[in-house]
N, C-alpha and C positions, 0 to 999 in steps of 0.2 A: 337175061340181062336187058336192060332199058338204058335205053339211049336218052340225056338229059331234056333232047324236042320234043320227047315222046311222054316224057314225064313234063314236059309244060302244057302237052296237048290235053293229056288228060285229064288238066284243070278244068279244063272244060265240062266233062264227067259230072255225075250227081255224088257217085262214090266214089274212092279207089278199088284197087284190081284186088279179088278178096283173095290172092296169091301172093300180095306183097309181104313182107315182114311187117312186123305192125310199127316198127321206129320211122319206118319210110311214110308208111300212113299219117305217123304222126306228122311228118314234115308235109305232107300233101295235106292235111288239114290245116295244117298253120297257112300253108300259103292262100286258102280257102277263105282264111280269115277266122278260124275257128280256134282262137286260140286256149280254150280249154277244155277240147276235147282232145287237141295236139298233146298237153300239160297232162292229161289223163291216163295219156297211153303211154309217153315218158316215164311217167314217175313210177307206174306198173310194173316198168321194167328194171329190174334191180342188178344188170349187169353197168359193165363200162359204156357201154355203149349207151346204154338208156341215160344213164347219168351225162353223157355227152351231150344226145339229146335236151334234154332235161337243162343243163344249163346251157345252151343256144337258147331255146325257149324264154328264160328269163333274163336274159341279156335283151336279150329283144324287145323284153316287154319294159327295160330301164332299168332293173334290178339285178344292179351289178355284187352285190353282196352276197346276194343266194346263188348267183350266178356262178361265181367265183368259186363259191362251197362246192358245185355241181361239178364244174371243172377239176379241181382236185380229188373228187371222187373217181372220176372218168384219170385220172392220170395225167390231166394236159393242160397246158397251158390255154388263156383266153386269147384266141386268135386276135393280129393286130386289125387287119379286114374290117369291113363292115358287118354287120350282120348278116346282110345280103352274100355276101361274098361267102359267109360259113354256110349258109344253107344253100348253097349252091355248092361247097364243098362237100355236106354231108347228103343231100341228093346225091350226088355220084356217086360216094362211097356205100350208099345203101343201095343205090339202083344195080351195081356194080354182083350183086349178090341174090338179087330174086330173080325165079323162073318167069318167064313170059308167054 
């Protein structure tokens, strides 16, 4: 497990930890500023989860249309939040679940 200080620290970092899940990776390159490499590794993933992913990603980038697609694949509704506020939600939920 990772604690969300410890996943802000390791922004810091050139990489992520090559033990994370790669959805989490995707969100530590988003925060990078990388945002399609983040989009790469989302869309790679063809579970719920990726599709989650996957539309946080284009919510953020303005495109609330494919966003909204991405959400309904994932099952869930578009958080009311900011964007900030989801990717600090799904930071946890992903950190929540890799070894350290």
């Amino acid at each position: 497990m990772i604690n969300f200080d410890n996943f802000q620290r390791s922004l810091d970092e050139s990489q992520p930890k090559y033990t994370w899940p790669a959805l989490l990776k995707a969100l530590w390159w988003d925060a990078k500023g990388d945002w399609d490499r983040a989009h790469r590794i989302a869309r790679d993933d063809p579970t719920p989860d990726g599709a989650r992913v996957h539309a946080y990603l284009h919510r953020k980038e303005g495109d609330l249309w494919n966003a909204d697609y991405w959400y309904q694949r994932a099952g869930v509704a578009r958080p009311e939040g900011t964007s900030d506020d989801e990717w600090k939600e799904l930071t946890g939920y992903f950190g929540k679940i890799i070894p350290e």
